[in-house]
N, CA, C and O atoms as a DFTB+ gen file, in Angstrom:
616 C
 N C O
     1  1       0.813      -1.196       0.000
     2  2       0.000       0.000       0.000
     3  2       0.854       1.256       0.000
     4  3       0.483       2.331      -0.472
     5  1       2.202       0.993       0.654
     6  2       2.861       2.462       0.860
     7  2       3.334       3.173      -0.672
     8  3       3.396       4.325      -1.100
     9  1       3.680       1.536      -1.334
    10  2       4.034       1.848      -2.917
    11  2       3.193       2.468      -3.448
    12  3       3.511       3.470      -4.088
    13  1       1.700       2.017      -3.336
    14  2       1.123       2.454      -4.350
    15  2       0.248       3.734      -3.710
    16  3      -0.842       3.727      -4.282
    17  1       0.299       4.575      -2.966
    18  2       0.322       5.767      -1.764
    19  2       1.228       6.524      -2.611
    20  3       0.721       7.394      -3.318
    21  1       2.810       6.291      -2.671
    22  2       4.083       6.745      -3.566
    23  2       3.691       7.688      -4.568
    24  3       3.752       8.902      -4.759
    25  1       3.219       6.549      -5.194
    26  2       3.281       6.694      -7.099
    27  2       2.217       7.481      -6.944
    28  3       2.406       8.641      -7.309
    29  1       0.599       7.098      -6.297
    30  2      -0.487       8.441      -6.707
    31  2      -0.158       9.403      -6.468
    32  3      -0.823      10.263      -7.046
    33  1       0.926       9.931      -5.593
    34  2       1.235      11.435      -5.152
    35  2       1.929      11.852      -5.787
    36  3       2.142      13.054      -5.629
    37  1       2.777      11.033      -6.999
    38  2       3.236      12.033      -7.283
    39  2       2.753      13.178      -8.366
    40  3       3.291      14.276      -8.511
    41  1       1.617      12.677      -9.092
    42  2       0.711      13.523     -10.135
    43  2       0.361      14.563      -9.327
    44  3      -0.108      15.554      -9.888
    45  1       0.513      14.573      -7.805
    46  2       0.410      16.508      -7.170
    47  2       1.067      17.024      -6.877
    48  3       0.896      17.996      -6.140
    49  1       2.705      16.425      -7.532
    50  2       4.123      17.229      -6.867
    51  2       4.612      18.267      -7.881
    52  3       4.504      18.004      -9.079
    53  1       4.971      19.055      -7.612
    54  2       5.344      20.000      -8.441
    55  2       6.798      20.073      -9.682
    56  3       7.661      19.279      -9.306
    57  1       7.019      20.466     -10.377
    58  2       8.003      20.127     -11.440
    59  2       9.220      20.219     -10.527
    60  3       9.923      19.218     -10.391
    61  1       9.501      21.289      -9.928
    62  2      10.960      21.089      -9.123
    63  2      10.658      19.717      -8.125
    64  3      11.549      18.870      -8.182
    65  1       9.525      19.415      -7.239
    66  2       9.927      18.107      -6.443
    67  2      10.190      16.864      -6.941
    68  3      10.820      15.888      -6.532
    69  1       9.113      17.314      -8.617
    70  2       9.869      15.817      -9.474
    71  2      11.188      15.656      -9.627
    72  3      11.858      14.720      -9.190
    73  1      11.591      16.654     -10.306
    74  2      12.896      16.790     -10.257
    75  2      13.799      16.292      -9.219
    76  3      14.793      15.629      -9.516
    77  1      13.457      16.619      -7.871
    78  2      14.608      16.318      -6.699
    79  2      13.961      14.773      -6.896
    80  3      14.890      13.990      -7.097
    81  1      12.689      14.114      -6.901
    82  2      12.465      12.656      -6.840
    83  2      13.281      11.824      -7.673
    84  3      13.708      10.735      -7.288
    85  1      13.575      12.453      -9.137
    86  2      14.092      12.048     -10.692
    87  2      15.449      11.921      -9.886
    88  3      15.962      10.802      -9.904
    89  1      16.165      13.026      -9.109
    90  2      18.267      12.428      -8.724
    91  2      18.232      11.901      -7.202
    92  3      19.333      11.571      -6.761
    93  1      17.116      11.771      -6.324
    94  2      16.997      10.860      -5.400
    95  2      17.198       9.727      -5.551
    96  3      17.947       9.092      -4.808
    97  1      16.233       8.945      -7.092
    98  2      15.956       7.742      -7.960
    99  2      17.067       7.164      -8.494
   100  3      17.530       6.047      -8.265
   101  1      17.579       8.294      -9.459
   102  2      18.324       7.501     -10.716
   103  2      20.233       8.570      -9.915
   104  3      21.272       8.328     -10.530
   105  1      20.280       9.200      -9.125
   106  2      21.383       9.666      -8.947
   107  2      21.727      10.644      -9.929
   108  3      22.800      11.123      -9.563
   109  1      21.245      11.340     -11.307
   110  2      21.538      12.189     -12.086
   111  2      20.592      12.767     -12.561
   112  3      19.614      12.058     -12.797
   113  1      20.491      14.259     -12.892
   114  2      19.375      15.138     -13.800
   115  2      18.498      14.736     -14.180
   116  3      18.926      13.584     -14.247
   117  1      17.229      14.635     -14.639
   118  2      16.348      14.243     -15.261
   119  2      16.743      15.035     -16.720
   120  3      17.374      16.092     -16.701
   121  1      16.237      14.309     -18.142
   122  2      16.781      15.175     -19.638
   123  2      15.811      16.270     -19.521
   124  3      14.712      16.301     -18.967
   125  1      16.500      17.206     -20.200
   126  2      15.644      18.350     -20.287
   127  2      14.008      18.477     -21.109
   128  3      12.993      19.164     -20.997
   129  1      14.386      17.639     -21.745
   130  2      13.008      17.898     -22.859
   131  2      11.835      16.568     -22.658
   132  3      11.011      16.086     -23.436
   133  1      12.257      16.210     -21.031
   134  2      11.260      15.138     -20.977
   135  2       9.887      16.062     -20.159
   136  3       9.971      16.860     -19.226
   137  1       8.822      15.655     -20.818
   138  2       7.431      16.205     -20.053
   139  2       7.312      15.803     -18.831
   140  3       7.785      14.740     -18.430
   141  1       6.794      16.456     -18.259
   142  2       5.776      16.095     -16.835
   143  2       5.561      14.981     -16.994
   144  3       6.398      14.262     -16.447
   145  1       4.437      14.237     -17.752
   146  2       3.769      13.165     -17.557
   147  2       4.698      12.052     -17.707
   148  3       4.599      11.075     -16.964
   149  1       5.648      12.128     -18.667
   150  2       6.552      10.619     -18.964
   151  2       7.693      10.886     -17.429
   152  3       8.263       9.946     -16.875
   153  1       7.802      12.194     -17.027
   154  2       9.016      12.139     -15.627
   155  2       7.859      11.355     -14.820
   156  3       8.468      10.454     -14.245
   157  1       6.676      11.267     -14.538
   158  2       6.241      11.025     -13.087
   159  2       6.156       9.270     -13.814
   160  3       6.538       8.379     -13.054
   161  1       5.744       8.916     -15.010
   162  2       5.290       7.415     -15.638
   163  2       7.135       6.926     -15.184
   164  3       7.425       5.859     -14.643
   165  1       8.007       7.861     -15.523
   166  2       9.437       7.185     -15.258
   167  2       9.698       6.716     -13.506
   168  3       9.989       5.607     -13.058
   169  1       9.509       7.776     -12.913
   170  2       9.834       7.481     -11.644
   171  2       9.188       6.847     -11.288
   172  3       9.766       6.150     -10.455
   173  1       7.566       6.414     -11.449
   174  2       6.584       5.485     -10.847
   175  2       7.267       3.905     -11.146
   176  3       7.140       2.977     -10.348
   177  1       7.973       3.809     -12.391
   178  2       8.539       2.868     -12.770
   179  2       9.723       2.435     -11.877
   180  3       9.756       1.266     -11.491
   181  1      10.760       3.360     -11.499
   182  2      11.696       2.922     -11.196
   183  2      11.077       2.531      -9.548
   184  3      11.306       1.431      -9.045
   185  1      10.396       3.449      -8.938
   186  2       9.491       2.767      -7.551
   187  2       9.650       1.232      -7.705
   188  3      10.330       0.351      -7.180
   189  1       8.861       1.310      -8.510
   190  2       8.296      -0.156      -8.600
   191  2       9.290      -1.314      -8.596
   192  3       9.389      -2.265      -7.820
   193  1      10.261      -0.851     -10.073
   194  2      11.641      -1.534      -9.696
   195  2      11.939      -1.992      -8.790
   196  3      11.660      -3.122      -8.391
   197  1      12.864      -0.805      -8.064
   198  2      13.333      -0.819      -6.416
   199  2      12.001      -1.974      -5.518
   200  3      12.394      -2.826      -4.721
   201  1      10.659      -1.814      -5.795
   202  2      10.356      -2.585      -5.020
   203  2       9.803      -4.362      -5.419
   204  3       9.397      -5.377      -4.852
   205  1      10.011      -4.032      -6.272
   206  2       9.824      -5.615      -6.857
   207  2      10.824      -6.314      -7.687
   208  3      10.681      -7.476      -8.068
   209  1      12.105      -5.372      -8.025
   210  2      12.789      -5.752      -8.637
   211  2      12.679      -5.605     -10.293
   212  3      11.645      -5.721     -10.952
   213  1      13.677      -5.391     -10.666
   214  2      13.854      -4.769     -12.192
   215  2      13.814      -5.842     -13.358
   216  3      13.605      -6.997     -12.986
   217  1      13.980      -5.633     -14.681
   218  2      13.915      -6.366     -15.869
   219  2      15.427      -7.914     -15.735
   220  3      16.575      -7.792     -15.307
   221  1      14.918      -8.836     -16.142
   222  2      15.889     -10.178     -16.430
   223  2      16.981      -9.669     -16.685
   224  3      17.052      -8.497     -17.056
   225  1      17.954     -10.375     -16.550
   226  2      19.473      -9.893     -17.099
   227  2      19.377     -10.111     -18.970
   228  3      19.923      -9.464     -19.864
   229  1      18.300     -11.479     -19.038
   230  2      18.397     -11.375     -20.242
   231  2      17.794     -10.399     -21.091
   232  3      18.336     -10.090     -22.152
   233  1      16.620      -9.840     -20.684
   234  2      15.888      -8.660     -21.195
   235  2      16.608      -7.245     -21.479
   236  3      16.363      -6.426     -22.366
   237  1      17.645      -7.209     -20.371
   238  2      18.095      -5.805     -20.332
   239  2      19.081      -6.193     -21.737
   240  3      19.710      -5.261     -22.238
   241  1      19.158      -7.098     -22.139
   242  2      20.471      -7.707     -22.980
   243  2      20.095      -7.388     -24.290
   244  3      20.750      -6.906     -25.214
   245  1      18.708      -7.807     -24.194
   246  2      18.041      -8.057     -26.039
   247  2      17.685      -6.117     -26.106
   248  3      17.539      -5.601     -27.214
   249  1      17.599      -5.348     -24.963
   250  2      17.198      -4.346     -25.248
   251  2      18.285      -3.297     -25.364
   252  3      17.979      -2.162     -25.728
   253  1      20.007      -3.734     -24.967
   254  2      20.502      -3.100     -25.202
   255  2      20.936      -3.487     -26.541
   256  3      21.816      -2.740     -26.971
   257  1      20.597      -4.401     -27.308
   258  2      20.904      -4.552     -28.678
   259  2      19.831      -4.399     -29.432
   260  3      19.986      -5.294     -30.262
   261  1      19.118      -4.009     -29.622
   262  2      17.827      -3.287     -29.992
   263  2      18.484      -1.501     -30.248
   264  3      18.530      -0.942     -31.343
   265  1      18.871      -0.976     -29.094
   266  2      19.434       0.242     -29.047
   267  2      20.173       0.207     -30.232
   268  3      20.023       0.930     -31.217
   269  1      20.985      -0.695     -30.060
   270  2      22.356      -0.666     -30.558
   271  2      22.430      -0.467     -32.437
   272  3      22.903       0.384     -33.189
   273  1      21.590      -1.920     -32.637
   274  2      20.676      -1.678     -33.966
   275  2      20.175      -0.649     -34.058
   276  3      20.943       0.045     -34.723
   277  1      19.384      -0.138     -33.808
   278  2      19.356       1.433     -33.690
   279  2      19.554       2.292     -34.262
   280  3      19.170       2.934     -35.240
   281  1      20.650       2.241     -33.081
   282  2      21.423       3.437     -33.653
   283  2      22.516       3.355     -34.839
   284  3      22.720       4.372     -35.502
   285  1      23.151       2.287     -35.090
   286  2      23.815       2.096     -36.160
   287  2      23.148       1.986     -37.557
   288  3      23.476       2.718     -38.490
   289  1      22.321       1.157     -37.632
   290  2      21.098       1.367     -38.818
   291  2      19.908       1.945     -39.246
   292  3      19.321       1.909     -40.328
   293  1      19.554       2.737     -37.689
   294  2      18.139       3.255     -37.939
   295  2      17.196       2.864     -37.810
   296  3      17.222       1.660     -38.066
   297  1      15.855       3.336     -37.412
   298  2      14.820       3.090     -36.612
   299  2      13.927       2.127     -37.986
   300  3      13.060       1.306     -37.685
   301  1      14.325       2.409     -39.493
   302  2      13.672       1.741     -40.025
   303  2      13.964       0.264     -40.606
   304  3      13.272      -0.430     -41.352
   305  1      15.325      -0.004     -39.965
   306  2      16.150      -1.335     -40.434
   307  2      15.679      -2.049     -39.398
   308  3      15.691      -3.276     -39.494
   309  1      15.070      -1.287     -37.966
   310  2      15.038      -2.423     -36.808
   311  2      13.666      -3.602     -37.580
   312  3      12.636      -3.446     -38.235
   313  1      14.544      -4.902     -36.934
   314  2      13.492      -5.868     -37.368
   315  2      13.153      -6.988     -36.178
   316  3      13.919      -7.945     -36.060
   317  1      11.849      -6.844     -35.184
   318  2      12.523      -7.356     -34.000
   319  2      12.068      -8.705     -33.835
   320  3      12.026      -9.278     -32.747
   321  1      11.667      -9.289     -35.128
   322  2      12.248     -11.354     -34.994
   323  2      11.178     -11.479     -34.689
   324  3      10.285     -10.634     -34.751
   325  1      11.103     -12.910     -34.192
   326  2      10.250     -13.770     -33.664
   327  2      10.824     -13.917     -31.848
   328  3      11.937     -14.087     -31.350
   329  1       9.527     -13.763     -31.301
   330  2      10.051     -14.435     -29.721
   331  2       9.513     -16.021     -29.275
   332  3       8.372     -16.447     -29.097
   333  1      10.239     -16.384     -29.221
   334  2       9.739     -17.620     -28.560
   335  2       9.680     -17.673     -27.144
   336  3      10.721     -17.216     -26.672
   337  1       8.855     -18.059     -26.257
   338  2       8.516     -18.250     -24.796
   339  2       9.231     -19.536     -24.611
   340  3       9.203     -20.548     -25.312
   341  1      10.019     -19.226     -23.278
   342  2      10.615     -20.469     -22.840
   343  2      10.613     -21.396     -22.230
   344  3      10.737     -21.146     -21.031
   345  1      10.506     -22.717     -22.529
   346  2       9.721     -23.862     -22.159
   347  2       8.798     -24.221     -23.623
   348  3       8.197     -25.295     -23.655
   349  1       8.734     -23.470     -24.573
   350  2       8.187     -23.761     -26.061
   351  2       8.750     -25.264     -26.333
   352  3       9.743     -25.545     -25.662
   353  1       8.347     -26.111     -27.072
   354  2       8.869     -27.142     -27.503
   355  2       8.244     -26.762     -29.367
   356  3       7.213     -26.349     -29.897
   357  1       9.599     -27.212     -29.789
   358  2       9.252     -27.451     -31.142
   359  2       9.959     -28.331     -31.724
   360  3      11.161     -28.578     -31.625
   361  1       8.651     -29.079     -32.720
   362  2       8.875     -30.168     -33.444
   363  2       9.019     -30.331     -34.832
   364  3       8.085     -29.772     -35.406
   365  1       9.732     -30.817     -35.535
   366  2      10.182     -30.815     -36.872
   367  2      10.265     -32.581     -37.341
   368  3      10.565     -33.356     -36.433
   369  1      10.129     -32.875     -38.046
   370  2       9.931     -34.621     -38.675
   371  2      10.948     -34.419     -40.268
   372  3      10.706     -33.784     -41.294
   373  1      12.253     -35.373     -39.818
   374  2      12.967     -34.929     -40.671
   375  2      13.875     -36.085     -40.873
   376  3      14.735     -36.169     -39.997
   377  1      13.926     -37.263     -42.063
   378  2      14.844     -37.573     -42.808
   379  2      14.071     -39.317     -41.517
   380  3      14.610     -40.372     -41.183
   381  1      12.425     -38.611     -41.169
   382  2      11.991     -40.314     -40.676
   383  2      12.102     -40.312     -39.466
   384  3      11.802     -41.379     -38.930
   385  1      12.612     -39.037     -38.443
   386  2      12.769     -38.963     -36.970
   387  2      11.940     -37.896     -36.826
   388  3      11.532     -37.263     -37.799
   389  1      11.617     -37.604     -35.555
   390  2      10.937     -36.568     -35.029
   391  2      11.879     -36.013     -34.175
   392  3      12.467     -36.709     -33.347
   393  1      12.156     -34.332     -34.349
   394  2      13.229     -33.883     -33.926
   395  2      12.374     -32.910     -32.778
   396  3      11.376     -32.287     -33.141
   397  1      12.808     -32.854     -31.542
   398  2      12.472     -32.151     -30.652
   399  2      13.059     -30.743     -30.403
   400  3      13.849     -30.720     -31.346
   401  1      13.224     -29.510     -29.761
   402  2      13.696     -28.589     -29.838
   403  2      12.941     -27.896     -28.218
   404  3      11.724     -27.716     -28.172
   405  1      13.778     -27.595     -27.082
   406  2      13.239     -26.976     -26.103
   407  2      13.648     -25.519     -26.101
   408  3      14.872     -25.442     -26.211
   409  1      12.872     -23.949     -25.988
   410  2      13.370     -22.707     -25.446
   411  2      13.619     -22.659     -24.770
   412  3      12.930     -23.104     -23.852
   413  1      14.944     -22.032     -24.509
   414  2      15.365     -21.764     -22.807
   415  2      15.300     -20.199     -23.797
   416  3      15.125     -19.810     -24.952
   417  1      15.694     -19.481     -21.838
   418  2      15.622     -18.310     -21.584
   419  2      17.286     -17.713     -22.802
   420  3      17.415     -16.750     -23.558
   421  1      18.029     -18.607     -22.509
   422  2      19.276     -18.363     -23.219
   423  2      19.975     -18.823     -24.554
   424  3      20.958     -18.401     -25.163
   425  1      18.984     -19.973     -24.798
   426  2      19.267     -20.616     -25.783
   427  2      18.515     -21.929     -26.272
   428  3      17.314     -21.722     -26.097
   429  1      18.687     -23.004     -26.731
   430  2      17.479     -23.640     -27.938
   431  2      18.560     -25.408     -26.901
   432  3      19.782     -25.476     -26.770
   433  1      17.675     -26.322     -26.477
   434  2      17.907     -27.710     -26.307
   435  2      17.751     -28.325     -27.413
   436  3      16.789     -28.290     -28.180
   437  1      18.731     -28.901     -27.485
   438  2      18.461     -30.323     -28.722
   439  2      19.243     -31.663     -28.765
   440  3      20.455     -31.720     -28.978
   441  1      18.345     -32.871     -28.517
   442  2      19.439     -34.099     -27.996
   443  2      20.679     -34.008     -27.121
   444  3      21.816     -34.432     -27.330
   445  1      19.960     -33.074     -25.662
   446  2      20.948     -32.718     -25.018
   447  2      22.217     -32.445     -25.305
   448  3      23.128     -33.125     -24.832
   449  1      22.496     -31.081     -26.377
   450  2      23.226     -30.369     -26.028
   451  2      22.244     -28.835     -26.048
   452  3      21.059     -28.718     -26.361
   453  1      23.326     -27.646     -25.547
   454  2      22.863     -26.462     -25.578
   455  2      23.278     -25.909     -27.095
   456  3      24.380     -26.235     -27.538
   457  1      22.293     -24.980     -27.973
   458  2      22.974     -24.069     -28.806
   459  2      22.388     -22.689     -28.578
   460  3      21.574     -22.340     -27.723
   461  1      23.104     -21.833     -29.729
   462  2      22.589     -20.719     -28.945
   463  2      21.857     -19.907     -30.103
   464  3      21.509     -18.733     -29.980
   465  1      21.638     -20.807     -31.424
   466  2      20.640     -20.559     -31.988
   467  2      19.657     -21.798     -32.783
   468  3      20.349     -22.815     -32.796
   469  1      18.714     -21.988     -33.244
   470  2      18.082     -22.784     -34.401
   471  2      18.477     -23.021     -35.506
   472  3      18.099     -24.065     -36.039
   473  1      19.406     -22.089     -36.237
   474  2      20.196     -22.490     -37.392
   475  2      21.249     -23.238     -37.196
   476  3      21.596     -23.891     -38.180
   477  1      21.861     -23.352     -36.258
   478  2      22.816     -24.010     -35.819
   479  2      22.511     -25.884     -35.708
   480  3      23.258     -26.807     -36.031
   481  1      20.913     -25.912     -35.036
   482  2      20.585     -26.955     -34.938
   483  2      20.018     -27.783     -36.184
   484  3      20.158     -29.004     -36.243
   485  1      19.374     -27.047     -37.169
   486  2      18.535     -27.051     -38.239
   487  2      19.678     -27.985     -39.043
   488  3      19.615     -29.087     -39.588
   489  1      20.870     -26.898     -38.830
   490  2      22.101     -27.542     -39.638
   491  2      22.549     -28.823     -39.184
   492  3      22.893     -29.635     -40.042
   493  1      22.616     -29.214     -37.669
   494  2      23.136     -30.365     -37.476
   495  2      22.247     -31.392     -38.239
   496  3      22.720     -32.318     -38.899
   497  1      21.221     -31.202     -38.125
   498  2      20.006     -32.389     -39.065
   499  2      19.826     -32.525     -39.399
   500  3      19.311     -33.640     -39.321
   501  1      19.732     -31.681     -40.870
   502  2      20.072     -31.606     -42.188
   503  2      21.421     -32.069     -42.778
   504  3      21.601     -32.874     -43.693
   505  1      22.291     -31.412     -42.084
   506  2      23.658     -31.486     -42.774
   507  2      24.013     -30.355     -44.101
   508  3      24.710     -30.472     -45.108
   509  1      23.239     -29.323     -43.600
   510  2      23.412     -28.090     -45.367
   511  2      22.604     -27.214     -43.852
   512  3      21.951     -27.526     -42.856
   513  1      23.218     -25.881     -44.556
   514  2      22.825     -24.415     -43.752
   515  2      21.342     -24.323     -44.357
   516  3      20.958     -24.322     -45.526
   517  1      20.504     -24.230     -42.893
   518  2      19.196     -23.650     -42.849
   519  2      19.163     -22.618     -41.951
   520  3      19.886     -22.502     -40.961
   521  1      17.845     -21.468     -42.523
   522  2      17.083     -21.164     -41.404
   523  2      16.839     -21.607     -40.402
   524  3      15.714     -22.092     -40.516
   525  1      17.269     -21.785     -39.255
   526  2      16.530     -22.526     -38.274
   527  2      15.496     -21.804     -37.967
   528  3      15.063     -22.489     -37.039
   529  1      14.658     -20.784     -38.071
   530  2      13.230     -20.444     -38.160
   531  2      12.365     -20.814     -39.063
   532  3      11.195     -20.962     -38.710
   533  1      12.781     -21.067     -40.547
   534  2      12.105     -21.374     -41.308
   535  2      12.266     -23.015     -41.302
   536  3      11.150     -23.524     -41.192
   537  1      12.891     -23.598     -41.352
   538  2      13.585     -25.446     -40.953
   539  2      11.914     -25.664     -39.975
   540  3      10.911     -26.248     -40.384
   541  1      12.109     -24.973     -38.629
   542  2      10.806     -24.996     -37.929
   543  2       9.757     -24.621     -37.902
   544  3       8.981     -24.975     -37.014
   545  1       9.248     -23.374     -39.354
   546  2       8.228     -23.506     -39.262
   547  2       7.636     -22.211     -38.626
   548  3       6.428     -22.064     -38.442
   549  1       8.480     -21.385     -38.341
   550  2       8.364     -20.523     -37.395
   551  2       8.070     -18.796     -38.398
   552  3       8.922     -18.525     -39.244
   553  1       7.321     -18.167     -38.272
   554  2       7.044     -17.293     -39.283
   555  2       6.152     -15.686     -38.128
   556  3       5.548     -15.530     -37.067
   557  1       6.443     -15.227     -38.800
   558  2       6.235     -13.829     -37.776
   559  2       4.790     -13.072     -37.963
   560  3       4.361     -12.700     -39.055
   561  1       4.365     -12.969     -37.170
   562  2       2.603     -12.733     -37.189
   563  2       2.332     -12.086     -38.532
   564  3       3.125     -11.294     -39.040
   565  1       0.997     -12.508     -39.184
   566  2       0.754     -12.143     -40.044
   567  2       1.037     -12.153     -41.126
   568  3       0.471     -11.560     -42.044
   569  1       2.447     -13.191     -41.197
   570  2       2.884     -13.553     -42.258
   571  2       2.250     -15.402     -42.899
   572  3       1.829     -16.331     -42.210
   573  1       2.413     -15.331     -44.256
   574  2       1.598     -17.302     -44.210
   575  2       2.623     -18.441     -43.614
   576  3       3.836     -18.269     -43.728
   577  1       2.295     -19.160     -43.220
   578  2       2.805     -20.477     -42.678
   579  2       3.714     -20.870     -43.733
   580  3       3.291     -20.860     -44.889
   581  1       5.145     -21.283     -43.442
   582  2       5.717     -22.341     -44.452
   583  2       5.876     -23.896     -44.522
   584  3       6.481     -24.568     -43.687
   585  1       5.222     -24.391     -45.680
   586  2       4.313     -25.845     -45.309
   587  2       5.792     -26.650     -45.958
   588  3       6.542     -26.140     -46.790
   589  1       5.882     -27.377     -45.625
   590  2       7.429     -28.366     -46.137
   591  2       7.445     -28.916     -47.635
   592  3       8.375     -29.560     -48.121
   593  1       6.178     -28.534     -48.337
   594  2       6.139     -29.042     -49.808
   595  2       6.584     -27.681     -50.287
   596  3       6.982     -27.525     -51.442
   597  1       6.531     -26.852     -49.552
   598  2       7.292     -25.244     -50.709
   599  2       8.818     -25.030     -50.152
   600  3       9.506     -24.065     -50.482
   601  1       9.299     -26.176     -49.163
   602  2      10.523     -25.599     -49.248
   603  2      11.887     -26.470     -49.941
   604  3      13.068     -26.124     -49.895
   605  1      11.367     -27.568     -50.516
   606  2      12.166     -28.198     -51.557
   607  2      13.071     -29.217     -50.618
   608  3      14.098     -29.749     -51.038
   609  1      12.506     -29.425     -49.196
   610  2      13.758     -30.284     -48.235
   611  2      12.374     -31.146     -47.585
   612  3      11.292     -30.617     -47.326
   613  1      12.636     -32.257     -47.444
   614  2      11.953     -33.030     -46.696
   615  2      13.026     -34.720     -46.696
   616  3      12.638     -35.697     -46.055
């Protein structure tokens, strides 16, 4: 309750107390050209943080390379994939076996070993470089399904 006491007050604090809340929080300035409303949505955030604890190590990871893309190519090159949830199992039927595939948080199971992508695995089972997204089947919302008679490998 005290958290959430916190955060409603601060929509009645004034721009300088945000301010002292913004280098209480984060230890430095708040940017100049941020509004009212996104400083109090920021600090309500970092509250929350501090009290429940902040983003995965892996999250902060995919998002500092997101930035990164970014900024080197531009906001219109970003392309942000497919996510798979971890604990996903995926299955592929290939060459008369049924090939299993588990998500981890870090990387893809397969006949107990770890890799750290699907192309990698696609390739061990095949034996020739695949997609390992497309090998599985895997296609990004809104796009059509790829059925194994259009991809010339079975």
């Amino acid at each position: 309750m005290e958290l959430e006491s916190e955060i409603a007050a601060l929509g009645g604090l004034s721009a300088h107390d945000l301010r002292i809340a913004w280098r209480r929080l984060h230890r430095d300035k708040p940017p100049r050209s941020m509004s009212r409303d996104l400083m109090i949505r920021a600090i309500a955030y970092r509250l929350q943080e501090r009290a429940h604890g902040g983003l995965a190590p892996a999250t902060r990871r995919q998002l500092r390379a997101v930035v990164g893309e970014i900024a080197t190519k531009g906001a219109g090159a970003f392309d942000p994939g497919i996510a798979l949830k971890p604990g996903a199992r995926l299955v592929r039927e290939w060459g008369g076996h049924m090939h299993t595939v588990i998500v981890h948080e870090d990387g893809f199971d397969y006949a107990g070993d770890r890799y750290p992508s699907l192309t990698r695995i696609a390739t061990r089972i095949t034996g020739a470089h695949w997609s390992g997204p497309r090998f599985f089947g895997i296609r990004k919302a809104g796009s059509r399904p790829i059925l194994p008679a259009e991809t010339g490998h079975d």
